[in-house]
N, CA, C and O atoms as a GROMACS GRO file, in nm:
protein
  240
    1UNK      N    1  -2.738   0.455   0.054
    1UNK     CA    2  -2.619   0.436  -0.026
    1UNK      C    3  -2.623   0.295  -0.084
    1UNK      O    4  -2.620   0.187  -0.025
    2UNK      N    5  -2.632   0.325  -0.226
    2UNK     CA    6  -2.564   0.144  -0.290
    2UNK      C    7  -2.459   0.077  -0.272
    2UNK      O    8  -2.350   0.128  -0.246
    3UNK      N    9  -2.483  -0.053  -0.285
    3UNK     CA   10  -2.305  -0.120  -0.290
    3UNK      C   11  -2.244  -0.060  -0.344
    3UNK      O   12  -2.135  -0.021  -0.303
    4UNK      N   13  -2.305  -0.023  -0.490
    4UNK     CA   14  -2.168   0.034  -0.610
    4UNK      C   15  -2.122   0.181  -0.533
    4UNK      O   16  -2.000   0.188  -0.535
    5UNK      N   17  -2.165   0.265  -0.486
    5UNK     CA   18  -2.144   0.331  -0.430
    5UNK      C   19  -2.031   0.308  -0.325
    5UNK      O   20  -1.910   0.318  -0.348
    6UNK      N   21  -2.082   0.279  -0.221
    6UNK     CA   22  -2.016   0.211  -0.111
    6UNK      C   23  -1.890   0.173  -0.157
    6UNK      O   24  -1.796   0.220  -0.092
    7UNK      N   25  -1.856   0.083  -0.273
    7UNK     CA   26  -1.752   0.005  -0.304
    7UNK      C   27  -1.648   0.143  -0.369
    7UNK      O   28  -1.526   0.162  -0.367
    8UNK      N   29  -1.770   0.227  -0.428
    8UNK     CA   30  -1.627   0.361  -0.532
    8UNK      C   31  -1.579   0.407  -0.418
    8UNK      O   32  -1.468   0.457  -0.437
    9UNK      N   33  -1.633   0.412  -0.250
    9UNK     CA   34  -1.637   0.526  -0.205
    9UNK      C   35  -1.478   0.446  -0.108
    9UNK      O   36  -1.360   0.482  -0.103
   10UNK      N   37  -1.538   0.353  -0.059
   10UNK     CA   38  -1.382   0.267  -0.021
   10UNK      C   39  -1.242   0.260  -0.069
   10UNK      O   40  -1.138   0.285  -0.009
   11UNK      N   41  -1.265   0.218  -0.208
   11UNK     CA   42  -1.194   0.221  -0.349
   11UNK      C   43  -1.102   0.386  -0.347
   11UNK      O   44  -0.982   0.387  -0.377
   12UNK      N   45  -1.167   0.498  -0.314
   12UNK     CA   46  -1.115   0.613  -0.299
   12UNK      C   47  -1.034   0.633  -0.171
   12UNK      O   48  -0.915   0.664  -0.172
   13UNK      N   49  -1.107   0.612  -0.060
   13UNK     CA   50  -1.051   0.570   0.023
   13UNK      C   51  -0.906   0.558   0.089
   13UNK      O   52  -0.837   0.626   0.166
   14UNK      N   53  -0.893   0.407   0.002
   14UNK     CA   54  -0.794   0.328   0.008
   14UNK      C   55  -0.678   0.380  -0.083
   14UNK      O   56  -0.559   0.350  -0.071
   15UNK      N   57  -0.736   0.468  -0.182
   15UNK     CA   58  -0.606   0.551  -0.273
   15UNK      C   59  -0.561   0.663  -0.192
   15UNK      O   60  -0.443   0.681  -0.164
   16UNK      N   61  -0.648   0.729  -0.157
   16UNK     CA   62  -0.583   0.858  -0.068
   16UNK      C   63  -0.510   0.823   0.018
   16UNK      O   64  -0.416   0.900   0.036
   17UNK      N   65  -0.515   0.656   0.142
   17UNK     CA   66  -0.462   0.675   0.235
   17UNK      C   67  -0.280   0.629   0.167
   17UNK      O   68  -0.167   0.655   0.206
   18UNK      N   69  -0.333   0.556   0.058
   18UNK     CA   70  -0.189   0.516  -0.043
   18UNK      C   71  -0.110   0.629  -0.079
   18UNK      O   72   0.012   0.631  -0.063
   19UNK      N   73  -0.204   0.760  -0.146
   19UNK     CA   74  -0.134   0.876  -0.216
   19UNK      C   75  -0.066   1.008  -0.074
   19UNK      O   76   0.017   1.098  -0.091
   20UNK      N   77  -0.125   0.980   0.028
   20UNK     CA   78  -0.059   0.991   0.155
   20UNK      C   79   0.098   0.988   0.184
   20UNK      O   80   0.192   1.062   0.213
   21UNK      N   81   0.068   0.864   0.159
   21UNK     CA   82   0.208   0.761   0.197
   21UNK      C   83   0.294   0.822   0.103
   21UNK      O   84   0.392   0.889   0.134
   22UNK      N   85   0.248   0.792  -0.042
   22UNK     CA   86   0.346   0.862  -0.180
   22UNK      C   87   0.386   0.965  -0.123
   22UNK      O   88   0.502   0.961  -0.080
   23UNK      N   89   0.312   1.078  -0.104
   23UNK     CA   90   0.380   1.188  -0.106
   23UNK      C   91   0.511   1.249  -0.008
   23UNK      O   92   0.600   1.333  -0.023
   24UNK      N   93   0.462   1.144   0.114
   24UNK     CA   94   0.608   1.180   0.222
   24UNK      C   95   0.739   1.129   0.164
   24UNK      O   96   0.851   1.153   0.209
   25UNK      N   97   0.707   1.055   0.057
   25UNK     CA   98   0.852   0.995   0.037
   25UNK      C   99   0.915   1.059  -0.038
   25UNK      O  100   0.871   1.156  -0.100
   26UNK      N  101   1.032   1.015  -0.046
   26UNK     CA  102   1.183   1.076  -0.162
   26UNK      C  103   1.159   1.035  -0.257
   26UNK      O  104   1.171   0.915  -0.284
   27UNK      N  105   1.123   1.113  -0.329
   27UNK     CA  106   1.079   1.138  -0.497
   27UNK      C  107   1.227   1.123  -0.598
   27UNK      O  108   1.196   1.132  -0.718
   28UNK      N  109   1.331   1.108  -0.582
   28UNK     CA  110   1.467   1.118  -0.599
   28UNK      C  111   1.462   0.990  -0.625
   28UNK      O  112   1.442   0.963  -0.743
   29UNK      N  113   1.479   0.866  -0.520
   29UNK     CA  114   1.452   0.759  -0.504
   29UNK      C  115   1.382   0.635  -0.646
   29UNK      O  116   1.267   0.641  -0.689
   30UNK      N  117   1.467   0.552  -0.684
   30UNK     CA  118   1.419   0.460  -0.818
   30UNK      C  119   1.313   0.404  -0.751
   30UNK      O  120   1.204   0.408  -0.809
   31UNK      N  121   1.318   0.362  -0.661
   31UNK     CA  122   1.181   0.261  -0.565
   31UNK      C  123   1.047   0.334  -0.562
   31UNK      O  124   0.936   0.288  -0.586
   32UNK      N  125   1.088   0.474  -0.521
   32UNK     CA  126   0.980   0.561  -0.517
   32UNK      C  127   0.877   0.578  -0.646
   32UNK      O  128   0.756   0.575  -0.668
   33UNK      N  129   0.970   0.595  -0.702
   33UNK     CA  130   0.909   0.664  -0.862
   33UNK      C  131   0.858   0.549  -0.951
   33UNK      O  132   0.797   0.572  -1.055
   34UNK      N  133   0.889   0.405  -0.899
   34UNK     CA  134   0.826   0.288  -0.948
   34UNK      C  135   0.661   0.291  -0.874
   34UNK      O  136   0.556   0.275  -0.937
   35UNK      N  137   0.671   0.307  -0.776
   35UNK     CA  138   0.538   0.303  -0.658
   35UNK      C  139   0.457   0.428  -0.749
   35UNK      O  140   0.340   0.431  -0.788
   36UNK      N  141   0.543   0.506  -0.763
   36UNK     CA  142   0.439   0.655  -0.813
   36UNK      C  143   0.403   0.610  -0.968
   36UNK      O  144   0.299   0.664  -1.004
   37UNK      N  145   0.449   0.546  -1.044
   37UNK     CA  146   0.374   0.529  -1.150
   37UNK      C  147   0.283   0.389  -1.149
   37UNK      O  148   0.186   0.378  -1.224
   38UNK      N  149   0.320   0.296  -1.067
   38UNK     CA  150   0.232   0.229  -1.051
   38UNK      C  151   0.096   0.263  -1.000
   38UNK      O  152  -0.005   0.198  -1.029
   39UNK      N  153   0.096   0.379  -0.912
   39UNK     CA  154  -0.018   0.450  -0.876
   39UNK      C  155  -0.083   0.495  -0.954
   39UNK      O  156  -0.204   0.474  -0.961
   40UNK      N  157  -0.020   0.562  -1.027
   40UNK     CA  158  -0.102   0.650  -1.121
   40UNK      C  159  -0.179   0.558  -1.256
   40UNK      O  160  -0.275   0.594  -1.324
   41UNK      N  161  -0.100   0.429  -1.268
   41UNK     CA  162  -0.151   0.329  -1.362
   41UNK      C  163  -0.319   0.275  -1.296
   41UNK      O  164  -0.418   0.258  -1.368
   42UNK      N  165  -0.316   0.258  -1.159
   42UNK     CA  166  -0.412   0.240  -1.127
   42UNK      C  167  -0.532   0.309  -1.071
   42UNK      O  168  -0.650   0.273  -1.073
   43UNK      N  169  -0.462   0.443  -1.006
   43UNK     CA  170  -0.585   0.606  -0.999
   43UNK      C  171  -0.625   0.689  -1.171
   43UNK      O  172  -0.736   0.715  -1.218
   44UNK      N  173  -0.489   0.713  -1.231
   44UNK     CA  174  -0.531   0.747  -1.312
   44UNK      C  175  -0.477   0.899  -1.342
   44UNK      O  176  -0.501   0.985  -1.427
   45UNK      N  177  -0.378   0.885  -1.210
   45UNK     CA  178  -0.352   1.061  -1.169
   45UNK      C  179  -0.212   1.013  -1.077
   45UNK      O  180  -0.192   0.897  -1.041
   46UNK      N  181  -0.126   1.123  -1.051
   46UNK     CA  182  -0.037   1.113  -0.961
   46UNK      C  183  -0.077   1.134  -0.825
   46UNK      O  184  -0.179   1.201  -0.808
   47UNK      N  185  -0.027   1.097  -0.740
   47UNK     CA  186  -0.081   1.080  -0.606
   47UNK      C  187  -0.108   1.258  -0.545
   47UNK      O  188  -0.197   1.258  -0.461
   48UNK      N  189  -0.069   1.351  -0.562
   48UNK     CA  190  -0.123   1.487  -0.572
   48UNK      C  191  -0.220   1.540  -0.589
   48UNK      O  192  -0.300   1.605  -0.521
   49UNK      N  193  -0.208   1.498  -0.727
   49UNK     CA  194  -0.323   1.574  -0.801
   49UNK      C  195  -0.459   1.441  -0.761
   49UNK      O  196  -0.573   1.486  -0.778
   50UNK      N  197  -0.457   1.370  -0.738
   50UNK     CA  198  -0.593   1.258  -0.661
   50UNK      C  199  -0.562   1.327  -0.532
   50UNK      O  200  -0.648   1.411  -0.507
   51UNK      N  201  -0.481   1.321  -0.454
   51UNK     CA  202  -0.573   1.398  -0.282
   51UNK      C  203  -0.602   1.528  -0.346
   51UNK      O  204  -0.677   1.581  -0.264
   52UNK      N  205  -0.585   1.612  -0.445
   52UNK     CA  206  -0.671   1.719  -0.448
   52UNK      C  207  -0.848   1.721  -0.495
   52UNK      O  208  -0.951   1.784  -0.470
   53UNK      N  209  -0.788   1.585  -0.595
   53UNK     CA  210  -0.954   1.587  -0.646
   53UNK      C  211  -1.031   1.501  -0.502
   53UNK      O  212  -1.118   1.568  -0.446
   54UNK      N  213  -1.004   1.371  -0.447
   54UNK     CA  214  -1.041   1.297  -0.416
   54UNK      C  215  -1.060   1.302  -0.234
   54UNK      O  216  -1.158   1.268  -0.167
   55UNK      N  217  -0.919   1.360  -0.186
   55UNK     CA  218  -0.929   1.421  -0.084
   55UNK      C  219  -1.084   1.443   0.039
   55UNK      O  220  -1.151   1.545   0.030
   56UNK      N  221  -1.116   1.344   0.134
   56UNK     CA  222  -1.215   1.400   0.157
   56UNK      C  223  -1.342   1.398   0.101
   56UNK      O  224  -1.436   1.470   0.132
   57UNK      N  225  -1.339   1.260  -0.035
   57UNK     CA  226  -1.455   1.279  -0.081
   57UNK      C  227  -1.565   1.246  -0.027
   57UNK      O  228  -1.667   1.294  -0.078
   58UNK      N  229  -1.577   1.151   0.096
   58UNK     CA  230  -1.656   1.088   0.170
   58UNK      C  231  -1.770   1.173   0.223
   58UNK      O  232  -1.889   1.145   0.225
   59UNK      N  233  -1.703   1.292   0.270
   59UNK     CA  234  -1.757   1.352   0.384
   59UNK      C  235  -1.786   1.539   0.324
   59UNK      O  236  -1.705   1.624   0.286
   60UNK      N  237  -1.928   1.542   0.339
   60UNK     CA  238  -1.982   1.685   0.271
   60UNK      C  239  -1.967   1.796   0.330
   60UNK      O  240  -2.007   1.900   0.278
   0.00000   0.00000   0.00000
């Protein structure tokens, strides 16, 4: 495995255990829905739809 590798694979990681967190919370919530688009500014996706793609990507 490469660094660059290594580094996407952390990088994913560290979003899922984030998009985790998103999802238990109250979506209702102004605080919440600030966190959820800030997420998605930086995955690229809402915290859902990334643990579906991303979910587990580590491990075959």
């Amino acid at each position: 495995m490469t660094p660059k590798q290594y580094e996407k694979l952390v990088k994913h990681h560290r979003l899922c255990v984030e998009a985790n967190k998103l999802t238990k919370l109250d979506k209702s919530k102004t605080a919440t829905r600030l966190r959820l688009v800030a997420f998605k500014q930086e995955a690229g996706m809402y915290p859902d739809e990334y643990l579906k793609r991303f979910d587990k990507c580590w491990k075959d």
